[in-house]
C-alpha positions as CSV (number, residue, x, y, z in Angstrom):
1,X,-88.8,2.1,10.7
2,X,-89.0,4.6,7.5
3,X,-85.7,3.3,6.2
4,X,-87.2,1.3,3.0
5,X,-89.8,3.4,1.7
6,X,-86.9,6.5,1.5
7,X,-84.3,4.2,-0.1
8,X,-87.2,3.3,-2.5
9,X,-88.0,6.7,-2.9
10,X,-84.2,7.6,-3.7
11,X,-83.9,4.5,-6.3
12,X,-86.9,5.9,-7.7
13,X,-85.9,8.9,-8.1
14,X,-82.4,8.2,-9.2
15,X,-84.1,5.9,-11.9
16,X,-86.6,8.9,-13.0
17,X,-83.2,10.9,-13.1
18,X,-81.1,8.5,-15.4
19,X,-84.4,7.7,-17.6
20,X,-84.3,11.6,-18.2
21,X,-80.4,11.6,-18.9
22,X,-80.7,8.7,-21.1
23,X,-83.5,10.1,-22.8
24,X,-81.7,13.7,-23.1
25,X,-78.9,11.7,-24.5
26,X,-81.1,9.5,-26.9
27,X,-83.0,12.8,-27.9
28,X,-79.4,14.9,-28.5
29,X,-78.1,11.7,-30.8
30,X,-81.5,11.6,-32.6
31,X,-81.3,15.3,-33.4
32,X,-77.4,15.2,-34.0
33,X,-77.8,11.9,-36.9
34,X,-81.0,14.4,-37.9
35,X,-78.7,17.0,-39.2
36,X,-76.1,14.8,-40.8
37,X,-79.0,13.5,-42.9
38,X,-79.9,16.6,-44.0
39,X,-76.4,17.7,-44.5
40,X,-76.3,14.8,-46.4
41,X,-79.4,15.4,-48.8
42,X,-78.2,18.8,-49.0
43,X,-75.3,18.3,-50.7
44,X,-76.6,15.4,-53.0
45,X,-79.0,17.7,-53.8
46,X,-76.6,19.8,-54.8
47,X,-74.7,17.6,-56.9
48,X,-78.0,17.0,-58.9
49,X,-78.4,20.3,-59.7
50,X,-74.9,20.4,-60.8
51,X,-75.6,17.4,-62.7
52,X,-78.7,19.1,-64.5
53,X,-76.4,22.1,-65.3
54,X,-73.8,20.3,-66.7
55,X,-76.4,18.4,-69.4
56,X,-76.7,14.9,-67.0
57,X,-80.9,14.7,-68.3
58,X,-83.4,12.7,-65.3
59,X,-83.1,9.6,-67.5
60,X,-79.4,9.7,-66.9
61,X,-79.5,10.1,-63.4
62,X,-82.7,8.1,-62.6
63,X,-81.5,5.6,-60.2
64,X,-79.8,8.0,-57.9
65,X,-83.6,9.8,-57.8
66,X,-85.4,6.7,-57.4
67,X,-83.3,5.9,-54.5
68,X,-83.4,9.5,-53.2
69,X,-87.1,9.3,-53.3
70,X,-87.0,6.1,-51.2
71,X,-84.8,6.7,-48.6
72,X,-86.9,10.1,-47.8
73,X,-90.1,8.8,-48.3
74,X,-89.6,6.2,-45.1
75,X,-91.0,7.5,-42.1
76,X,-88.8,7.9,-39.0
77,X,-89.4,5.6,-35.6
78,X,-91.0,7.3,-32.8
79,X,-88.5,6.5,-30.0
80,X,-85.4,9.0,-29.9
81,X,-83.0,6.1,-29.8
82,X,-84.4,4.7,-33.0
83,X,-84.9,7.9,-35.0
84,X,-80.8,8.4,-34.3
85,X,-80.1,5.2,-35.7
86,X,-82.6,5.8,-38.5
87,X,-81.2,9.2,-39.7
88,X,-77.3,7.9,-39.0
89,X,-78.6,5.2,-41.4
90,X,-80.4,8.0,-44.3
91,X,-77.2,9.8,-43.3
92,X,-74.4,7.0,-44.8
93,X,-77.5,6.0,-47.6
94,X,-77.2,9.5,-48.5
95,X,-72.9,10.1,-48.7
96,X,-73.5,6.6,-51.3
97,X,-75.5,8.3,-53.1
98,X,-73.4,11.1,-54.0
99,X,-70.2,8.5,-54.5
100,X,-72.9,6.6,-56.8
101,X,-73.8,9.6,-58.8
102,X,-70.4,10.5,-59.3
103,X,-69.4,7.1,-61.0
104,X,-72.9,7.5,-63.3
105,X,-71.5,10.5,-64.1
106,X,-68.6,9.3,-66.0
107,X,-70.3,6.3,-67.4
108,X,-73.0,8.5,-68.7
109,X,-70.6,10.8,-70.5
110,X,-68.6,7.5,-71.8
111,X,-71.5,6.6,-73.6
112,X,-72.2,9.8,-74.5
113,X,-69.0,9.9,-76.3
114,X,-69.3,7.0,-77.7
115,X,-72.7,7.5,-79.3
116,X,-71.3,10.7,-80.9
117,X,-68.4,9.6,-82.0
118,X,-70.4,6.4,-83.4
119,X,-72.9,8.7,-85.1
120,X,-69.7,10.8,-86.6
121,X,-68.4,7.7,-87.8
122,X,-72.4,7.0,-90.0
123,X,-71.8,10.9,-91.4
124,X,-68.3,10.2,-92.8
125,X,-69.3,7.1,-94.4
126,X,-71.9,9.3,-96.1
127,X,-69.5,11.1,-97.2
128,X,-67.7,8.6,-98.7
129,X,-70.6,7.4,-100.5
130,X,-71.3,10.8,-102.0
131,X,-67.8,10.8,-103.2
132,X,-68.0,7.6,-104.8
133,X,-70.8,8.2,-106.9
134,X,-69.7,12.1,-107.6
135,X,-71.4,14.2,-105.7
136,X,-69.9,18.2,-106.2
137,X,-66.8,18.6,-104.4
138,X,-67.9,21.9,-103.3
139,X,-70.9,20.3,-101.0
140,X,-68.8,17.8,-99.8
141,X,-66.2,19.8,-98.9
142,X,-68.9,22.3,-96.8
143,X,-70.0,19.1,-95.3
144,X,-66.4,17.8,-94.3
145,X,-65.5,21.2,-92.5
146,X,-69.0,20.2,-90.6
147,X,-67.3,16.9,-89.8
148,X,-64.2,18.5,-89.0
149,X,-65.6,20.6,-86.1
150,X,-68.1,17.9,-84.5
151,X,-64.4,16.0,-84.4
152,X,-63.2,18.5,-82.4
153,X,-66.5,18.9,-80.1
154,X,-65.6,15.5,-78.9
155,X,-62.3,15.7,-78.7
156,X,-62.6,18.9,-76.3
157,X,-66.2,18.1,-74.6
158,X,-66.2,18.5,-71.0
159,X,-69.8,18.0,-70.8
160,X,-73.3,16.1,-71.5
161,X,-74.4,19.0,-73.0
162,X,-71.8,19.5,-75.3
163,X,-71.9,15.8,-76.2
164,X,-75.5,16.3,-76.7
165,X,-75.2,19.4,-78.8
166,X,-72.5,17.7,-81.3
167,X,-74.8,14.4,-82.0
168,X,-77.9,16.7,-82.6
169,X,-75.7,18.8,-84.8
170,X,-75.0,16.4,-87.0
171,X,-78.7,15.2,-88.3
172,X,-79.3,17.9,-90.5
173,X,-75.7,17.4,-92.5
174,X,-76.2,13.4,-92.8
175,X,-79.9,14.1,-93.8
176,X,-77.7,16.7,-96.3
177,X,-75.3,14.3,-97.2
178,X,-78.4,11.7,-98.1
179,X,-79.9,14.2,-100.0
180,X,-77.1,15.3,-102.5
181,X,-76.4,11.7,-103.3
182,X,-80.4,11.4,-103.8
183,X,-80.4,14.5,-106.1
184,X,-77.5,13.3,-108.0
185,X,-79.2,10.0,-108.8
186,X,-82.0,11.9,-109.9
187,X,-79.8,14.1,-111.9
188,X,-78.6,11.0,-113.6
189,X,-81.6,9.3,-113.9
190,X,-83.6,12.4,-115.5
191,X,-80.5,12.8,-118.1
192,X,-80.2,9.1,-119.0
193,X,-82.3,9.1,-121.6
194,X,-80.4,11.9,-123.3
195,X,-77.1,10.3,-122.4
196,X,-78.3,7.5,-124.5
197,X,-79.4,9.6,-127.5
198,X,-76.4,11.7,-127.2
199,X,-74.6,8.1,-127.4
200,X,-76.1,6.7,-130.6
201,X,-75.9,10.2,-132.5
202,X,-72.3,9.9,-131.5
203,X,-71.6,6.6,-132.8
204,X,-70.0,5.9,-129.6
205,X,-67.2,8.3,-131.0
206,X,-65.6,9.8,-128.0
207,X,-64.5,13.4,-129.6
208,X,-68.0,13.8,-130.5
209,X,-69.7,12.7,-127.4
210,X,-66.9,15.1,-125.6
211,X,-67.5,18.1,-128.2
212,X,-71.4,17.8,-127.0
213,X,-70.2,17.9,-123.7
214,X,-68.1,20.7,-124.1
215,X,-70.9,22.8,-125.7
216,X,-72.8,22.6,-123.1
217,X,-70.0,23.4,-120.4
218,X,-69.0,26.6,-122.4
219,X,-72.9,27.9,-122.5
220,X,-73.4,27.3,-119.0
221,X,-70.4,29.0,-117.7
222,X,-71.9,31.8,-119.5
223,X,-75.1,31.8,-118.3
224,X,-73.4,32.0,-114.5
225,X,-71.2,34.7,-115.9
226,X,-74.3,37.0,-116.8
227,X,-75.6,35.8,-113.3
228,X,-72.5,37.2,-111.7
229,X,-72.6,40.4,-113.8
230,X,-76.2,40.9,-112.3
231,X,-74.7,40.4,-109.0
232,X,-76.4,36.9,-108.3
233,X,-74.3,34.2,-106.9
234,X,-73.8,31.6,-110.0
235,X,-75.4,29.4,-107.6
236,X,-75.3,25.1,-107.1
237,X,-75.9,24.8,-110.2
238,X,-72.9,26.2,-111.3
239,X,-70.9,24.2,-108.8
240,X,-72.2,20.9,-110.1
241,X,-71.8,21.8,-113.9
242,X,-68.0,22.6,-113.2
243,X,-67.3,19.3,-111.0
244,X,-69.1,17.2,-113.9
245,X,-67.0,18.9,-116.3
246,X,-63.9,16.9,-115.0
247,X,-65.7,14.1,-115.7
248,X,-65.4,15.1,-119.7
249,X,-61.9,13.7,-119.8
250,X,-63.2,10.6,-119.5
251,X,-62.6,7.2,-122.0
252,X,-66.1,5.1,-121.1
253,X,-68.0,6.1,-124.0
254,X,-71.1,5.3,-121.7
255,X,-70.2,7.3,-118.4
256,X,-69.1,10.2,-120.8
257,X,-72.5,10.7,-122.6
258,X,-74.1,10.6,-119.2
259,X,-71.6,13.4,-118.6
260,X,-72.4,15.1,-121.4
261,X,-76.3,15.0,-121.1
262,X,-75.6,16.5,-117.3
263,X,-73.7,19.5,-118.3
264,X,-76.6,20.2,-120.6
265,X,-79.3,19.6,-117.5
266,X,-77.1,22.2,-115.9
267,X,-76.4,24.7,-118.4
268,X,-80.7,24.6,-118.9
269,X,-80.7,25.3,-115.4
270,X,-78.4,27.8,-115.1
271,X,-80.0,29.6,-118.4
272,X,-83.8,29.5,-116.5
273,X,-81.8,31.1,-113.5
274,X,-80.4,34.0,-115.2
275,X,-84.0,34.8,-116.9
276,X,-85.2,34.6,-113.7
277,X,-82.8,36.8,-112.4
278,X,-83.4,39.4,-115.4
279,X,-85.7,42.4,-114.7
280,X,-89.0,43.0,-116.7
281,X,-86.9,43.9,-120.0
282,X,-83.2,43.0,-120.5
283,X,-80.6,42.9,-123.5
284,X,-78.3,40.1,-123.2
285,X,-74.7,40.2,-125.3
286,X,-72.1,38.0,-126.3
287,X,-69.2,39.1,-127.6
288,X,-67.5,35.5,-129.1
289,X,-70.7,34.8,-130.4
290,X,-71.1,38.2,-131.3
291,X,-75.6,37.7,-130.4
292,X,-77.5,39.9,-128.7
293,X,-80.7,38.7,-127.4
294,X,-83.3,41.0,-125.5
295,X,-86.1,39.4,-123.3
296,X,-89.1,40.6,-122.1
297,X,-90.7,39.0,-118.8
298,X,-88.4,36.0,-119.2
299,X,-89.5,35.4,-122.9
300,X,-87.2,36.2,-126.0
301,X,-88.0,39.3,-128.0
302,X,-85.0,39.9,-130.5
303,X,-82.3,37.1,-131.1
304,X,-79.9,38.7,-133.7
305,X,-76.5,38.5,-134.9
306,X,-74.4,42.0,-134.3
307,X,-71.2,42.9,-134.5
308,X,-69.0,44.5,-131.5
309,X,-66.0,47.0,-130.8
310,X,-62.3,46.2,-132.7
311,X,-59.9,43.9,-130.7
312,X,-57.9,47.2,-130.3
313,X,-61.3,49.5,-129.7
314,X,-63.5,46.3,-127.5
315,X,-67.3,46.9,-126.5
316,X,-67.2,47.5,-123.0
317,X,-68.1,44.0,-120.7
318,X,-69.8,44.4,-117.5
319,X,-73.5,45.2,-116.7
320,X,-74.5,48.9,-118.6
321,X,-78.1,50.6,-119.2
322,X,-79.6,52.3,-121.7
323,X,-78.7,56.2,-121.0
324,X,-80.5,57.7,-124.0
325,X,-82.3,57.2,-127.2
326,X,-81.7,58.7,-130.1
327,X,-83.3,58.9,-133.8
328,X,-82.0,60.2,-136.5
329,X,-78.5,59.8,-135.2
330,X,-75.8,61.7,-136.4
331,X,-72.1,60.0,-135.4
332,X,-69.1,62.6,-135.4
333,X,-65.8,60.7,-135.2
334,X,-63.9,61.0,-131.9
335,X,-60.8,60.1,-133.0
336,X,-58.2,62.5,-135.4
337,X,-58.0,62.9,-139.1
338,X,-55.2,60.7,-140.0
339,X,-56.1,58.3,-137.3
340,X,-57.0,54.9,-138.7
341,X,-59.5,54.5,-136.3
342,X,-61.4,57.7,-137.9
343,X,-64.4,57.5,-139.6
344,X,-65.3,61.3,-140.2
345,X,-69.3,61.1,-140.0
346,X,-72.2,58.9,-140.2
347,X,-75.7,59.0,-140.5
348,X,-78.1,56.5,-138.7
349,X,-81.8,55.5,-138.2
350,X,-81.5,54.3,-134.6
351,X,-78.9,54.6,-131.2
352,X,-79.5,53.0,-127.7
353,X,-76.8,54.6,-126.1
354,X,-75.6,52.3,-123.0
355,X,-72.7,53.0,-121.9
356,X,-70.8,56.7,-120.8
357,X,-67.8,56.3,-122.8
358,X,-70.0,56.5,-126.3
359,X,-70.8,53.3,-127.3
360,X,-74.3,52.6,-128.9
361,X,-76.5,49.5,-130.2
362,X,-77.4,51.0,-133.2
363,X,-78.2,50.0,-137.2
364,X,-74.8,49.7,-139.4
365,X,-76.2,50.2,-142.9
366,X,-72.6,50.1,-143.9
367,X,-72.5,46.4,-143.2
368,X,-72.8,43.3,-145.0
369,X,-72.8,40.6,-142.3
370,X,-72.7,40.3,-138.6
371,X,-72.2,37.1,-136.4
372,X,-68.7,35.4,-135.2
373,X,-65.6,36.7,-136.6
374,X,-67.6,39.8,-138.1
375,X,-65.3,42.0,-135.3
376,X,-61.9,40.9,-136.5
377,X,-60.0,42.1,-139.5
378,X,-60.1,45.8,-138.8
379,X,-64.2,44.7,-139.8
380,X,-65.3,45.5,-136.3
381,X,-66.9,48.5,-134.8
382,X,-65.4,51.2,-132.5
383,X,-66.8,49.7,-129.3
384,X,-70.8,50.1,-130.5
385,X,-73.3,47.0,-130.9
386,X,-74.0,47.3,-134.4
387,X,-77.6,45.6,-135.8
388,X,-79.5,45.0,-138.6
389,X,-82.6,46.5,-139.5
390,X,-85.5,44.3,-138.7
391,X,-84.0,43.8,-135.0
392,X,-83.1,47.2,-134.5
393,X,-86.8,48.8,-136.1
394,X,-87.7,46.4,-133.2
395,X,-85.1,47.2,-130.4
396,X,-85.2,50.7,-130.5
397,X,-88.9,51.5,-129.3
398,X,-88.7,48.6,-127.2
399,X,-85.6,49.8,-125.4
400,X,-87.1,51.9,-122.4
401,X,-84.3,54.3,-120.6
402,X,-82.6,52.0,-117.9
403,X,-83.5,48.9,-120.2
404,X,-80.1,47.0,-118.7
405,X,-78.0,46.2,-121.5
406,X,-75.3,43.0,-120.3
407,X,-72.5,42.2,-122.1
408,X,-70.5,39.4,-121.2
409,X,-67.1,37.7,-123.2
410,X,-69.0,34.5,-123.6
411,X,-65.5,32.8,-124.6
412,X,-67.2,29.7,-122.3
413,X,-64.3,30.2,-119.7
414,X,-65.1,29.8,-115.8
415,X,-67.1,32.4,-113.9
416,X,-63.6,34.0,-112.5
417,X,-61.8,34.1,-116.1
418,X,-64.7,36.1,-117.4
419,X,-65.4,38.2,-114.6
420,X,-61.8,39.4,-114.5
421,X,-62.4,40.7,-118.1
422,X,-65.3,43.0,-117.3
423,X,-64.7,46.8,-117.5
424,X,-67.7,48.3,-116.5
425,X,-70.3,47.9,-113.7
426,X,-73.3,50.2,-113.4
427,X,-72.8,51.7,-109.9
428,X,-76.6,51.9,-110.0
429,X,-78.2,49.0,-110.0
430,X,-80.5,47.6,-108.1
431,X,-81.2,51.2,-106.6
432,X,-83.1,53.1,-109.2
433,X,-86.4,51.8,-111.6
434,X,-85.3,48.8,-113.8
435,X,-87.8,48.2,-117.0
């Protein structure tokens, strides 16, 4: 009679045996769904990083973290059956994820490039703003090719990165933009008051207001002239006299005074700049006003009329030194007997001599008047700086050896006109001791 207990025993153990199968099974799926949720995280995380690289910040990508966090964060069922359903679950969470991501992805960068493009739009209508009220061409026009390449930033950004590197590019140039028109006002603002005097001494005539004007555009380019002959850039300054001196043409006797009373802000300005650009001691010529003026530590010394080379026989233009001193001075003509240009000899108190062809600032006894015009007529020297006594007593101990002696045409052209008429540069300055 052991029949039943041994089929019990071989249900039992058939039951044991399919509870370990089904367990093998449930423990196989488990670890199966395990790795295709890690396969899964592995390559979201992946596409995060790649994110990151590509300029996507965490605030961009924030709810594909959040949701990251959360789906790891839950803890797994005990039972092998569950856990496989759990981590098939993660696993499809996951691959959403990464189709999710992809989609922020390109709205991110939409708005990215839209913001940019936005904030592009607030800089040109800066621009256009500056223009309107005048601001110098030249700035603007630096400030445009700024525009120009942001433009093509967007138009060839791939990235967040480079979105994010075009709108951070363009705060300094619209706080630039805001500026200039914010120094102009203040420009005009500060020059007002001799716009209106300049006005009423006028009589609202506009040849006078414009001859005021004028004046003051002639001096200035000078001043940047003798800049440029020193081998310092003429400067903003420069810039904004020239683009206000277009404005001289116009017929509003108002807006022309206030044109008027700019160039002569500028031309002051451009004047303190070449002082400040002049070593300890400098001599300063002008050859259509035929002046000379020597400064010592930005204050005048000698301001005196003089009288410069022949149209035919010119004073050298261009940036010289004093070479030599000499005193008594004994000249010997250079040119022939029979030459009209020969003078035979002459005695003098005093010669500075600058330049290596011959030429001298020295006293001209021998003449009755110096200033404008005093060089024409066959009247003029043979490229010297003649000067009176008074000046010259004072000039000539003054005048150390490599005292820098600049002559310029002073004919109030641009910087460029008057630059292409110098004929002589000192190859040595700046590189050996300037008084």
């Amino acid at each position: 009679m052991g029949g039943p207990p041994r089929v019990l025993a071989m249900v039992a153990a058939t039951l044991v045996a399919l509870s370990a199968a089904f367990f093998a099974q449930a423990s196989a799926e488990a670890s199966s769904s395990l790795s295709q949720a890690q396969s899964a995280r592995q390559r979201l995380d992946l596409d995060l990083l790649a994110a990151a690289a590509a300029g996507y910040s965490e605030q961009d990508v924030g709810p594909i973290l959040d949701r990251q966090q959360e789906l790891l964060s839950a803890a797994a069922p005990v039972g092998p059956g569950d856990r496989a359903a759990f981590y098939r679950e993660q696993a499809q969470q996951l691959s959403g994820l990464h189709v999710e991501l992809s989609a922020l992805e390109v709205h991110q960068l939409d708005l990215l490039r839209r913001a940019t493009q936005t904030r592009l739009g607030d800089f040109l209508n800066e621009l256009a703003q500056d223009e309107k009220v005048g601001v110098d061409p030249v700035d603007l026009a630096l400030l445009r090719s700024k525009a120009g390449a942001v433009q093509a930033t967007i138009d060839y950004a791939r990235s967040p990165a480079d979105f994010r590197h075009a709108f951070a590019g363009l705060g300094a140039p619209i706080d630039q933009a805001q500026q200039l028109r914010a120094a102009l006002a203040a420009d005009m603002a500060a020059a007002q008051s001799e716009a209106d005097r300049i006005l009423a001494a006028s009589g609202g005539s506009l040849d006078a207001i414009r001859q005021v004007g004028f004046q003051a555009l002639g001096a200035g380019r000078n001043y940047a002239t003798a800049k440029a002959y020193l081998r310092v850039s003429p400067g903003r300054h420069y810039d904004l006299l020239e683009s206000n001196g277009s404005r001289l043409g116009g017929s509003d006797p108002g807006d022309l005074s206030l044109a008027a009373a700019l160039a002569e802000r500028y031309r002051d300005q451009l004047h303190s700049e070449l002082l400040a650009a002049f070593p300890r001691k400098a001599i300063f010529v002008s050859i259509l006003a035929e002046e000379l003026w020597a400064y010592q530590d930005g204050s005048l010394f000698v301001d005196t009329l003089v009288t410069t080379g022949l149209p035919q026989l010119p004073t050298d233009r261009g940036l010289m030194r004093i070479a030599r001193k000499e005193s008594p001075v004994h000249f010997i003509s250079p040119f022939p007997k029979g030459s009209p240009y020969d003078y035979g000899t002459i005695d003098a108190k005093y010669a500075l001599w600058f330049q290596p062809s011959g030429e001298a600032i020295h006293d001209s006894w021998w003449r009755s008047w110096y200033g404008p015009g005093s060089n024409l007529r066959g009247r003029g020297s043979h490229g010297c700086i003649g000067v009176p006594y008074g000046p010259i007593d004072a000039l000539y101990p003054w005048g150390d050896i490599g005292t820098p002696v600049l002559v310029i045409p002073g004919d109030g052209s641009s910087v460029a006109d008057q630059l292409a008429q110098k004929t002589y540069d000192d190859p040595y300055w700046g590189s050996g001791p300037i008084s």
